[in-house]
PDB file with one MODEL, atoms N, CA, C and O in Angstrom:
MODEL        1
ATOM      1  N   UNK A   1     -16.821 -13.315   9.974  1.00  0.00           N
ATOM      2  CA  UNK A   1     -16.120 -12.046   9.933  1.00  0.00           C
ATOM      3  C   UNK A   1     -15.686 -11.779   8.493  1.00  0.00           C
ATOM      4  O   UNK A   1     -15.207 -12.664   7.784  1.00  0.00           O
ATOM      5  N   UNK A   2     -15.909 -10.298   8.025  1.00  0.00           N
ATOM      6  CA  UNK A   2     -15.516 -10.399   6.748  1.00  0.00           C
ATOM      7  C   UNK A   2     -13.663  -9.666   6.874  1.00  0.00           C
ATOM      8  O   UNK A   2     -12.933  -9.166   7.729  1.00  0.00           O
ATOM      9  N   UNK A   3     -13.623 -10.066   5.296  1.00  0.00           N
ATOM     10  CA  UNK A   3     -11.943  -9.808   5.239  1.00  0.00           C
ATOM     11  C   UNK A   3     -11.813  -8.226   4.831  1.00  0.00           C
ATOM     12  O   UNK A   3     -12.468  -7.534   4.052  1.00  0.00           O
ATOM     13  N   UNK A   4     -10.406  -7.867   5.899  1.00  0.00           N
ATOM     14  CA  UNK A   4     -10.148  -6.939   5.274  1.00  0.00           C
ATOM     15  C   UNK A   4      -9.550  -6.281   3.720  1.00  0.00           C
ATOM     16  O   UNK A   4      -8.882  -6.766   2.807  1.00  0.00           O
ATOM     17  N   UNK A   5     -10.203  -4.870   3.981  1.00  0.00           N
ATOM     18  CA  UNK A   5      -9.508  -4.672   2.115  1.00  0.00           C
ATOM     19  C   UNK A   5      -7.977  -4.424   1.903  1.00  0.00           C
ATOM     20  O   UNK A   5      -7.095  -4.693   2.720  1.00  0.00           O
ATOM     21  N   UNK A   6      -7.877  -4.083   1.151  1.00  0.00           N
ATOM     22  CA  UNK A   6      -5.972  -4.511   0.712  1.00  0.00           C
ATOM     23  C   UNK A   6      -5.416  -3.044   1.645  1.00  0.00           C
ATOM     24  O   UNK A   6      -4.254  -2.822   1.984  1.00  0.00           O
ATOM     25  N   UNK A   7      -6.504  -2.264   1.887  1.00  0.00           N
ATOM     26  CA  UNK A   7      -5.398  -0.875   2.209  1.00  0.00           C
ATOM     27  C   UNK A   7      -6.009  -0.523   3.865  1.00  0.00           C
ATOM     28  O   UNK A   7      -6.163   0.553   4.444  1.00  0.00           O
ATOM     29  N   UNK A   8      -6.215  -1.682   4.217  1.00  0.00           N
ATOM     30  CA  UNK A   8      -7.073  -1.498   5.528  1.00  0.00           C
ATOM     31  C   UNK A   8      -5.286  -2.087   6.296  1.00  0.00           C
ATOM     32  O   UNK A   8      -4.917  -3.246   6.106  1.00  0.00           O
ATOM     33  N   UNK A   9      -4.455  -1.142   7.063  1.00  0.00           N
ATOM     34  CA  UNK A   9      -2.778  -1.576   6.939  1.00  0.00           C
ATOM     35  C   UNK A   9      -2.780  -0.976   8.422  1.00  0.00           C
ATOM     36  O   UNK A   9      -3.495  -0.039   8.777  1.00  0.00           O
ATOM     37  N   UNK A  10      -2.019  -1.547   9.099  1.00  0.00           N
ATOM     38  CA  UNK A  10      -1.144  -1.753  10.442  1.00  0.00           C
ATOM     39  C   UNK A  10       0.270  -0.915   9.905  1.00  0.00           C
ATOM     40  O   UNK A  10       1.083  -1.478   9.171  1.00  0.00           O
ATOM     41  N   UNK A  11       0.415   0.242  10.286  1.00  0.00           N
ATOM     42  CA  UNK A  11       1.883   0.616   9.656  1.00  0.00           C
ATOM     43  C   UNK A  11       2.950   1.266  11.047  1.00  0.00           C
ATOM     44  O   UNK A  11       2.643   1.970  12.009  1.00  0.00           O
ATOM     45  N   UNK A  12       4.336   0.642  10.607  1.00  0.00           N
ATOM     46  CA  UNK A  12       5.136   0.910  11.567  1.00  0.00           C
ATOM     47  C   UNK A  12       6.200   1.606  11.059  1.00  0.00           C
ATOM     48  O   UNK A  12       6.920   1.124  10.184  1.00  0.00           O
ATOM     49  N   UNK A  13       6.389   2.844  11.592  1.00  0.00           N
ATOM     50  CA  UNK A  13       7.353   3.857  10.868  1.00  0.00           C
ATOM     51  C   UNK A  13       8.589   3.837  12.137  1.00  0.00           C
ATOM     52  O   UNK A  13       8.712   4.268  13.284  1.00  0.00           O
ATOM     53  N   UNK A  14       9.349   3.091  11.195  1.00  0.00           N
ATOM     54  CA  UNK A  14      10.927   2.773  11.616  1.00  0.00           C
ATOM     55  C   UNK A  14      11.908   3.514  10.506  1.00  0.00           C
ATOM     56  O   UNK A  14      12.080   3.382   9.295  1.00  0.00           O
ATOM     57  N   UNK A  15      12.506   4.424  11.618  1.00  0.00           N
ATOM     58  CA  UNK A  15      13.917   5.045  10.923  1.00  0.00           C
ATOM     59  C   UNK A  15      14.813   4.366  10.498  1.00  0.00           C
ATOM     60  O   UNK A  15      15.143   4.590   9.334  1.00  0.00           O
ATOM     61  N   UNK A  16      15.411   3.485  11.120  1.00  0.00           N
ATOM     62  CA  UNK A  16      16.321   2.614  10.633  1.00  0.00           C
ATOM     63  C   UNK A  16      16.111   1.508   9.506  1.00  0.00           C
ATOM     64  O   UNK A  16      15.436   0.500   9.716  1.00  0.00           O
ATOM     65  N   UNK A  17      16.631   1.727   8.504  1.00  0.00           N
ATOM     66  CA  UNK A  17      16.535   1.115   7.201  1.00  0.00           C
ATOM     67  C   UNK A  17      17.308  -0.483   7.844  1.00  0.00           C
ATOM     68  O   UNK A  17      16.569  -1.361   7.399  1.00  0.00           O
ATOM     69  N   UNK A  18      18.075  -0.941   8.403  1.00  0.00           N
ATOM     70  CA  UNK A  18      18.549  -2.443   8.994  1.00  0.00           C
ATOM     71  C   UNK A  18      17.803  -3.042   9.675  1.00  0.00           C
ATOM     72  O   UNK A  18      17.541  -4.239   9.787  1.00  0.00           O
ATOM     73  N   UNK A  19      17.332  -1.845  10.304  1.00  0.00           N
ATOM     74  CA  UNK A  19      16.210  -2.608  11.444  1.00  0.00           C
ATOM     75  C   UNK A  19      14.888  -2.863  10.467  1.00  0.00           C
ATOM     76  O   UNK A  19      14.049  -3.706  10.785  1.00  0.00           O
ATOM     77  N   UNK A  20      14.809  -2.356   9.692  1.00  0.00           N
ATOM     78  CA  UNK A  20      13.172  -2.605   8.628  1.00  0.00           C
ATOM     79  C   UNK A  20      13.591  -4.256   8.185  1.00  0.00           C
ATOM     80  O   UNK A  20      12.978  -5.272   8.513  1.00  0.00           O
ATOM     81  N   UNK A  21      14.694  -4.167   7.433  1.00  0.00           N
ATOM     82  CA  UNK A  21      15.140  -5.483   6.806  1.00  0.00           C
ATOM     83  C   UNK A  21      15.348  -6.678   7.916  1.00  0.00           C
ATOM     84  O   UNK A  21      15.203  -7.836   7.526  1.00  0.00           O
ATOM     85  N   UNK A  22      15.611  -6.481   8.988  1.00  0.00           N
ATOM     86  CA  UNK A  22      15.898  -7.410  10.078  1.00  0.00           C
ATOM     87  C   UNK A  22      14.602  -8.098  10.484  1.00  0.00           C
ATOM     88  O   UNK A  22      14.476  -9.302  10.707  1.00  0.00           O
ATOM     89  N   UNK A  23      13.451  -6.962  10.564  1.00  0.00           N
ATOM     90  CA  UNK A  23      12.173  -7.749  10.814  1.00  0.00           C
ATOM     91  C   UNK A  23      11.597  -8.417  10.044  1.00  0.00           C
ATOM     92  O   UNK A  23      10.885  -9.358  10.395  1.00  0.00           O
ATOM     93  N   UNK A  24      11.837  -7.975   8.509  1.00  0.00           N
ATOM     94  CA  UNK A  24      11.309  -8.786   7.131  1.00  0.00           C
ATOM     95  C   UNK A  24      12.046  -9.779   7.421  1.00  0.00           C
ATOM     96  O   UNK A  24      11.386 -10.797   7.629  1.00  0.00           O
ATOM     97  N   UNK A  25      13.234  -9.908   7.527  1.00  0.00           N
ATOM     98  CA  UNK A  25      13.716 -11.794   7.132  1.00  0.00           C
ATOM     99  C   UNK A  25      13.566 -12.254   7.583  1.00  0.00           C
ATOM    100  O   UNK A  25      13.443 -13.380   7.101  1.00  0.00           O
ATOM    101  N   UNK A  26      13.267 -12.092   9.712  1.00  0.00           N
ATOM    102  CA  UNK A  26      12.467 -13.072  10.082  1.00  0.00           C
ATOM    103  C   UNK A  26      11.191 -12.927  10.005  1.00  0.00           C
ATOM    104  O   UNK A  26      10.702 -13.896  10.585  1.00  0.00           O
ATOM    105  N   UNK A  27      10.117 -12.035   9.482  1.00  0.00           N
ATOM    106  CA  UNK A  27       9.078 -12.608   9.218  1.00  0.00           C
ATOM    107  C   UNK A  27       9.419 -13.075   7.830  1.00  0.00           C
ATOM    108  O   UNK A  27       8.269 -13.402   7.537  1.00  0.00           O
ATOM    109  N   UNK A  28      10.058 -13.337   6.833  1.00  0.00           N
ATOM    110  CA  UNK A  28      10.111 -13.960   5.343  1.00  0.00           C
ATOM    111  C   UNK A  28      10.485 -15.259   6.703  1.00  0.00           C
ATOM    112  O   UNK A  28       9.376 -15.742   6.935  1.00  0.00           O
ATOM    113  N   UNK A  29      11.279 -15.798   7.408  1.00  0.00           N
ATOM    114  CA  UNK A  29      11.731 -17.236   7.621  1.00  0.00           C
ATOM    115  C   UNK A  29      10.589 -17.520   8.312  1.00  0.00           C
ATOM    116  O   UNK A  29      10.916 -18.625   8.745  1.00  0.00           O
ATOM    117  N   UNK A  30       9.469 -17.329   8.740  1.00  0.00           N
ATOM    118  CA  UNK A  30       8.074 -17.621   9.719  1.00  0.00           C
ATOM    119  C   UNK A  30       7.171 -17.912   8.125  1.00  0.00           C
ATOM    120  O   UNK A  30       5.991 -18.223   8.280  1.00  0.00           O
ATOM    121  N   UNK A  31       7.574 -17.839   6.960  1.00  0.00           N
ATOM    122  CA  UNK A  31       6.616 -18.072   5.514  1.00  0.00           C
ATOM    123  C   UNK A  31       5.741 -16.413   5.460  1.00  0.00           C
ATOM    124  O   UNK A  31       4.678 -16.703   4.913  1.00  0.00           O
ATOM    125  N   UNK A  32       5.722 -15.492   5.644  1.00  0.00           N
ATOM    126  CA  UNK A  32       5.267 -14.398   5.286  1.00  0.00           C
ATOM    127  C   UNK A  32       6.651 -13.995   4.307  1.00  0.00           C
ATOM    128  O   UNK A  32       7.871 -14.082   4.449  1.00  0.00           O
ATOM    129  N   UNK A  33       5.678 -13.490   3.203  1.00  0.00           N
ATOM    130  CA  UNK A  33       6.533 -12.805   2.115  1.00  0.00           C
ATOM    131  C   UNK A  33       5.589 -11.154   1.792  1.00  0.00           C
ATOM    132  O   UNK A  33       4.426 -10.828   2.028  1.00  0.00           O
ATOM    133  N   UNK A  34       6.586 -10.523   1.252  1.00  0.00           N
ATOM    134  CA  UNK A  34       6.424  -8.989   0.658  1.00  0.00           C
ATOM    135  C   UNK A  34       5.359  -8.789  -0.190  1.00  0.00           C
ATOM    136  O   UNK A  34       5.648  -9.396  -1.221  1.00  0.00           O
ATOM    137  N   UNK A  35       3.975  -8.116  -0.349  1.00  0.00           N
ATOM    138  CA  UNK A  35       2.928  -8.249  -1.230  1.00  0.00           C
ATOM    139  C   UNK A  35       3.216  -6.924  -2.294  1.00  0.00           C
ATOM    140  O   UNK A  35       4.329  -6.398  -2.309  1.00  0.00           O
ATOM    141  N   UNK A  36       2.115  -6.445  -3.170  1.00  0.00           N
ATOM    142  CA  UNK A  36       2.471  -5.663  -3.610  1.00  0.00           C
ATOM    143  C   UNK A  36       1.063  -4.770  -2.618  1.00  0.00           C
ATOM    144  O   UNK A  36       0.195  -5.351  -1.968  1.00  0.00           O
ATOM    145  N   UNK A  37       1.210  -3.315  -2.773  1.00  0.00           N
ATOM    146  CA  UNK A  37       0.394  -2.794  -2.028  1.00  0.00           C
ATOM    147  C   UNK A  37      -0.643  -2.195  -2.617  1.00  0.00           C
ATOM    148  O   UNK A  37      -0.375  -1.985  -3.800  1.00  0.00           O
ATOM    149  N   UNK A  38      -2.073  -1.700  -2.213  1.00  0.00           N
ATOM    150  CA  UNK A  38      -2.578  -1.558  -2.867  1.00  0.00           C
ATOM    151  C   UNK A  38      -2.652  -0.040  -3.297  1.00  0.00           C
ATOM    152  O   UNK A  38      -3.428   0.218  -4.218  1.00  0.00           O
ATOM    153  N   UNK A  39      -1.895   1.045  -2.705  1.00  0.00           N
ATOM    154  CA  UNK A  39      -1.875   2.126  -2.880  1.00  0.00           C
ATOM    155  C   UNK A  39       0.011   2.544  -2.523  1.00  0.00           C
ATOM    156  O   UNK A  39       0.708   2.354  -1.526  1.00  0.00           O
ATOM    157  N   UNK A  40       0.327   3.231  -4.011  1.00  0.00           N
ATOM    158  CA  UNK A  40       1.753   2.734  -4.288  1.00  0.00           C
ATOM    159  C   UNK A  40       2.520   3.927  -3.569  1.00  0.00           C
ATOM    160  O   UNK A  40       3.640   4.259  -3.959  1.00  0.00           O
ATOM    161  N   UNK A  41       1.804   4.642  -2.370  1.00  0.00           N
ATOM    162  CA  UNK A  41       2.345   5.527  -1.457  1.00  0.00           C
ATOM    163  C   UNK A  41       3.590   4.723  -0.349  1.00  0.00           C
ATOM    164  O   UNK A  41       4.632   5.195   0.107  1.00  0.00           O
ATOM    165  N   UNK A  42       2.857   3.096  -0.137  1.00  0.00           N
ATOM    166  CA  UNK A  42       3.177   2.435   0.655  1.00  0.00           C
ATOM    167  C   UNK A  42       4.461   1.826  -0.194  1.00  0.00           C
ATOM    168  O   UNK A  42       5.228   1.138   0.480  1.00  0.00           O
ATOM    169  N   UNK A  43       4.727   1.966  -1.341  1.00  0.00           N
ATOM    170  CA  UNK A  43       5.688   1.251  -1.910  1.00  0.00           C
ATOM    171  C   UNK A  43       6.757   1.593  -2.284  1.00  0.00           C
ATOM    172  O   UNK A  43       7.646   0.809  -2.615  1.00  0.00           O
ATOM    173  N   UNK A  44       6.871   3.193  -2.295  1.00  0.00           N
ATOM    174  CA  UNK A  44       8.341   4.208  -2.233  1.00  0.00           C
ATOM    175  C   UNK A  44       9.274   3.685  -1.046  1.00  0.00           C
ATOM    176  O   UNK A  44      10.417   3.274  -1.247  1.00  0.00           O
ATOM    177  N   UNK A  45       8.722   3.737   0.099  1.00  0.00           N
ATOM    178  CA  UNK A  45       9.440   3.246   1.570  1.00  0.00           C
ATOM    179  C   UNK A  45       9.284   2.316   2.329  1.00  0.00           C
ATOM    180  O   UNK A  45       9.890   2.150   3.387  1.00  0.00           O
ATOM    181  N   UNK A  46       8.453   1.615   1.861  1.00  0.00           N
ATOM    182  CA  UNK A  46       7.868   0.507   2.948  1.00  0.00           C
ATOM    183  C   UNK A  46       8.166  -0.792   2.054  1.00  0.00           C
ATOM    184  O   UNK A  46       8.616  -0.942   0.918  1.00  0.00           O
ATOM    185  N   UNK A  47       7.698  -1.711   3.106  1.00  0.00           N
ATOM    186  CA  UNK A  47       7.639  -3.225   2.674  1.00  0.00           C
ATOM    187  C   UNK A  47       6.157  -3.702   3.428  1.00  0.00           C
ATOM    188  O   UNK A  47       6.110  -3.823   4.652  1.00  0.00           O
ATOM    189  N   UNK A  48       5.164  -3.912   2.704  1.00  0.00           N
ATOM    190  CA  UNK A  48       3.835  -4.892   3.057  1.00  0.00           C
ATOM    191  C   UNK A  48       4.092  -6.101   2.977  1.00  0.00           C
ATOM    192  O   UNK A  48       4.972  -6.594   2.272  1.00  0.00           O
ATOM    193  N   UNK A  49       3.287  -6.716   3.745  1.00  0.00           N
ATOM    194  CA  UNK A  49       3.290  -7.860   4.696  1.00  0.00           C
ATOM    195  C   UNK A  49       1.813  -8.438   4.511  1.00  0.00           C
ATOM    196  O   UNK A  49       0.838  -8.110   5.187  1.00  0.00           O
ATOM    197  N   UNK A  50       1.829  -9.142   3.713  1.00  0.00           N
ATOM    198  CA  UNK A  50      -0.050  -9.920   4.069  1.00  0.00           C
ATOM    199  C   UNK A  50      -0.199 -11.457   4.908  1.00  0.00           C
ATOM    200  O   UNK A  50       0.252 -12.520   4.479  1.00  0.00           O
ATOM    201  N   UNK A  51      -0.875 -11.289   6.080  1.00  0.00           N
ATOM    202  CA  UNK A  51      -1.369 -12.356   6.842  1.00  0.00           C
ATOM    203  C   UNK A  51      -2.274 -13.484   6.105  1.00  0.00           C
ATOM    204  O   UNK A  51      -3.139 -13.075   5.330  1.00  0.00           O
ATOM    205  N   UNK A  52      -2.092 -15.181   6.345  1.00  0.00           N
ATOM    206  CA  UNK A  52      -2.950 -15.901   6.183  1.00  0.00           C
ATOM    207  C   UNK A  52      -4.468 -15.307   6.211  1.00  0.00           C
ATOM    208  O   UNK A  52      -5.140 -15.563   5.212  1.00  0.00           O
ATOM    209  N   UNK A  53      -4.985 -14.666   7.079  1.00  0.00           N
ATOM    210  CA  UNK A  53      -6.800 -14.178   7.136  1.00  0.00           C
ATOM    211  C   UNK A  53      -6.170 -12.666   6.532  1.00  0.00           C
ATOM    212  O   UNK A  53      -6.557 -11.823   7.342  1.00  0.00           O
ATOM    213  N   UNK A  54      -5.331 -11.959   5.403  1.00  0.00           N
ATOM    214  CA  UNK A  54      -5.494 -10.841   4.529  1.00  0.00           C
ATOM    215  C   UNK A  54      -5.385  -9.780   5.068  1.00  0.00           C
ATOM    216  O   UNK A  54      -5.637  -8.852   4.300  1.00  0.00           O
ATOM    217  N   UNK A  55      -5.016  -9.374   6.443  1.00  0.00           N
ATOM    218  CA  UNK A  55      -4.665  -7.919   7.063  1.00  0.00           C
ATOM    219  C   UNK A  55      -3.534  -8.377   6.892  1.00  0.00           C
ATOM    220  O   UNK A  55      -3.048  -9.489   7.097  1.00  0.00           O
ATOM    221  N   UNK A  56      -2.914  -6.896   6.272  1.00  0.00           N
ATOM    222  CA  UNK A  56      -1.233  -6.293   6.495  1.00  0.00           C
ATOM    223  C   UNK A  56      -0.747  -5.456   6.897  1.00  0.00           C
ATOM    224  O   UNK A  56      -1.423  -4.431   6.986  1.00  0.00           O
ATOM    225  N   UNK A  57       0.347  -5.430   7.253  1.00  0.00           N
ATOM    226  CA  UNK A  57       1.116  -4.797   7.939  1.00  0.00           C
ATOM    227  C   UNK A  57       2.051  -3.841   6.477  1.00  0.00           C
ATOM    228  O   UNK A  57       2.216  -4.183   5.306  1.00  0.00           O
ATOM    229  N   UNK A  58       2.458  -2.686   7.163  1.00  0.00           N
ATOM    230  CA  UNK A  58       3.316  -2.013   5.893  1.00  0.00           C
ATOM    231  C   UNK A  58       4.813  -1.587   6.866  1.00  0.00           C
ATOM    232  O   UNK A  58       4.399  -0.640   7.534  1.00  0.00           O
ATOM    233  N   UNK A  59       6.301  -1.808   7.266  1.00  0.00           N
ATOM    234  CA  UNK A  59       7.286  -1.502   7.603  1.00  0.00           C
ATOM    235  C   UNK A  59       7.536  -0.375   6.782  1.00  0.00           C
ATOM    236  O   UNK A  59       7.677  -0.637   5.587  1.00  0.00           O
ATOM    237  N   UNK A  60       7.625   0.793   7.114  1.00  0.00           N
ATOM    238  CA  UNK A  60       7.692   2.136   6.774  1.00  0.00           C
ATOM    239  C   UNK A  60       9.195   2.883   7.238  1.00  0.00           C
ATOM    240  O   UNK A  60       9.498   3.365   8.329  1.00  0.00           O
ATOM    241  N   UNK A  61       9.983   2.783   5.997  1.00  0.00           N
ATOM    242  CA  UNK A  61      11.169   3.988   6.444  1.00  0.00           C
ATOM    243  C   UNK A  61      11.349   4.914   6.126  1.00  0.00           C
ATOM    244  O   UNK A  61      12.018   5.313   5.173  1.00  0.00           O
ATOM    245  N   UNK A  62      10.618   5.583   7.085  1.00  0.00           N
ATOM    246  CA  UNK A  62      10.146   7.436   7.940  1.00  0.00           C
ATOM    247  C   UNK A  62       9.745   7.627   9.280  1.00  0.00           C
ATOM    248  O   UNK A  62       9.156   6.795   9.970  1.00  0.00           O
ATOM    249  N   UNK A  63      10.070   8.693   9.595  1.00  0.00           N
ATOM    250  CA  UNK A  63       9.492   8.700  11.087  1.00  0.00           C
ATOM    251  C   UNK A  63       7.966   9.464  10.459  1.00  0.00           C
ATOM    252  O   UNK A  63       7.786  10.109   9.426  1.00  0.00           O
ATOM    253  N   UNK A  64       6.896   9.027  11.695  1.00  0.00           N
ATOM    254  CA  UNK A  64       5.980   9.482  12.196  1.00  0.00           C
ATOM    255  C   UNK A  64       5.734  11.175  11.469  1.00  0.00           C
ATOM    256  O   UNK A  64       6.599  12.011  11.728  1.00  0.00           O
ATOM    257  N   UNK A  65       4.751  11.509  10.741  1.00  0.00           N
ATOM    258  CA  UNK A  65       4.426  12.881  11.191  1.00  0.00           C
ATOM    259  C   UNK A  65       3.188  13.054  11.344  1.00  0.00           C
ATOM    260  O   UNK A  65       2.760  14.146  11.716  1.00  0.00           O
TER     261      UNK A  65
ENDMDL
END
């Protein structure tokens, strides 16, 4: 299977700015840390997330449009 590319992203748009940080520290205490992203749209509001096999996730604070 090949790997995904850096902007190939799982994104979850959460309003609550506590609740964004609540899921980062326990995924930071599971050894996932904050990447930089590859398109810096994701980096005004969000926090990326890169997996051991290179798909990430981006925690997004905005709702949905």
């Amino acid at each position: 299977m090949s790997r995904p590319s850096k902007d190939n992203l799982l994104v979850f748009y959460i309003t609550n700015k506590d609740e964004i940080y609540a899921i980062y520290e326990r995924l930071r205490n599971m050894g996932f840390e904050a990447v930089a992203p590859e398109n810096n749209y994701w980096k005004e509001k969000g926090i990326t997330i890169e997996d051991p096999d290179g798909w990430r996730i981006v925690l997004m604070n905005r709702a949905y449009e």
